[in-house]
C-alpha positions, 0 to 999 in steps of 0.5 A: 385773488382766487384760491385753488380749492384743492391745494389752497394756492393762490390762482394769478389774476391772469390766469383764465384756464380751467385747472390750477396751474400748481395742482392741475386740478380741474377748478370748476369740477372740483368736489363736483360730486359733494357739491352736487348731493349738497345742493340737492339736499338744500333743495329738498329740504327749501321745497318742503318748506314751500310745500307746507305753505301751500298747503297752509294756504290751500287749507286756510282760504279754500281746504274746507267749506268753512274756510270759503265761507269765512271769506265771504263772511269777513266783509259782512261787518263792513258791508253793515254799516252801510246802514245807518245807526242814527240819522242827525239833522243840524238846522241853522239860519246859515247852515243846514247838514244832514248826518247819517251814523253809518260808514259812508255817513261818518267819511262825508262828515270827515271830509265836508268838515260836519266832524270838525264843525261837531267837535267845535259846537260840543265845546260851548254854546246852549246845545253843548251836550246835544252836540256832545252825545252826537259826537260819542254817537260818531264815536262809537259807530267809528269804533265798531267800524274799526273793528270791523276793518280789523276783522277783514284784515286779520281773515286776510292775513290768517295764513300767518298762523292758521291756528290761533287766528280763528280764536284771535277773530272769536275775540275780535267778533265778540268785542264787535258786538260789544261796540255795536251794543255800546254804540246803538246805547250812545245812538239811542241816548243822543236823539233824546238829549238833542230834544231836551236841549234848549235850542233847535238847532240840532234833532235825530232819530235812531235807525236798524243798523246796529241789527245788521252789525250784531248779525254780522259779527255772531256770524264771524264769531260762529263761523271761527268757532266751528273752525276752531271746533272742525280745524281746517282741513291741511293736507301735507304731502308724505315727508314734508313734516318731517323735513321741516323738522329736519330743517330746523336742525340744520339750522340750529346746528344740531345737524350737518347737511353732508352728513345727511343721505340723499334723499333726506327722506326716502317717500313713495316719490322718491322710491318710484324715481329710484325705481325708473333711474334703475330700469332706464340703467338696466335698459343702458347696460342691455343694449350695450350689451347687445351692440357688444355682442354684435361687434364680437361676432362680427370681429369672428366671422373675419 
């Protein structure tokens, strides 16, 4: 059951007029004013919010021609390891695989059952350890490529605090180049273990892909430096700030929203809009008082 917002009685279910029938109140017009400047300051104060973030984004992905080219930048650890490596042969009376260490290499070896058929060999047989060292070659190409990934997503999602996540992808290119380092080791020890083993079922031969993954990642790492260095280029919109502030008050309880003004913050913007309210007011008066005047002389000369 509805209450009256005036006089706080209950309002019959039956009842569908629009003014309390113990107050005579208009119901739906009640406080309109108050409600109203309400609104507007909830508005004002939920649009600089808005305001900010777009300029975050702006800033972040397109702002600059550091943060354009950190876009193209994200996918150049992925895009290297389409080159391989190292390059693994297994040659059995029954079976017969070629291996590539790179990124298409390691998910056709995932998905034909190469991996599993590593992982079985490395557990026994004479080959044992030439197995062992191709599988922590597979595994430290797979890391890098981990890697890389997170910094693709983490570029991606840079919006979340503009700030700090360029220093978070110096980190992540730096640890990058320290899994490529380690993975070109483990690619580089594989190949010989393979031709000391006393079987011939399994050789390899190391290739340049490490090279292009160390290039990619101390381009990262420079680029998220020099953004570190410059900062990105946000650029606010006069007030926003400062209702952000406000908003945060208001929201702890510091401040209560009616006894704020309205406009919360007075702007250029608002200045020019308080400006055309009062010609188009004075524009209202003066013709009305020109049709006054004509009624006057008109009501003289009869």
């Amino acid at each position: 059951m509805a209450v009256c917002p005036k006089c706080n009685k209950k309002i019959p279910v039956y009842h569908i007029g629009q003014l309390c029938p113990h107050c005579k109140v208009n119901i739906r017009f009640y406080d309109f004013d108050k409600k109203f400047y309400h609104d507007a300051k909830k508005a004002e104060l939920s649009l600089a919010k808005i305001s900010i973030l777009i300029a975050h984004l702006k800033a972040n992905y397109i702002g600059s021609k550091l943060a354009i080219i950190r876009l193209f930048t994200m996918i150049l650890p992925l895009a290297s390891l389409l080159i391989p490596y190292a390059n693994a042969e297994i040659s059995q009376p029954f079976y017969e695989k070629k291996i590539s260490l790179s990124a298409l290499g390691l998910f056709s070896a995932f998905s034909d059952g190469s991996l599993n058929y590593i992982m079985t060999m490395k557990s026994g047989g004479p080959d044992r350890t030439a197995f062992l060292a191709l599988f922590a070659a597979v595994a430290g190409v797979a890391a890098v490529a981990l890697i890389a990934v997170f910094v693709l997503l983490l570029t991606i999602l840079s919006i979340i605090n503009i700030k700090r996540m360029p220093k978070v992808l110096c980190a992540l290119s730096v640890l990058g180049i320290t899994a490529t380092a380690t993975a070109f080791a483990l690619c580089l020890r594989f190949p010989k273990i393979a031709g000391q083993a006393d079987g011939v079922i399994l050789s390899g031969s190391i290739s340049l892909g490490y090279i292009a993954s160390f290039i990619a990642f101390a381009v990262v790492f420079v680029v998220n430096l020099l953004i570190i260095k410059k900062g990105l280029n946000v650029i606010y919109k006069e007030g926003d700030l400062e209702r952000k502030e406000i908003a945060k008050k208001v929201k702890s309880g510091e401040i209560k929203l009616d006894d704020l003004p309205q406009p919360i913050v007075e702007t250029e913007e608002t200045r020019l809009i308080d400006r055309e309210i009062k010609q188009q007011q004075e524009l209202y008066h003066k013709k009305e008082d020109e049709i006054t005047g004509e009624g006057g002389d008109g009501d003289e000369e009869v």
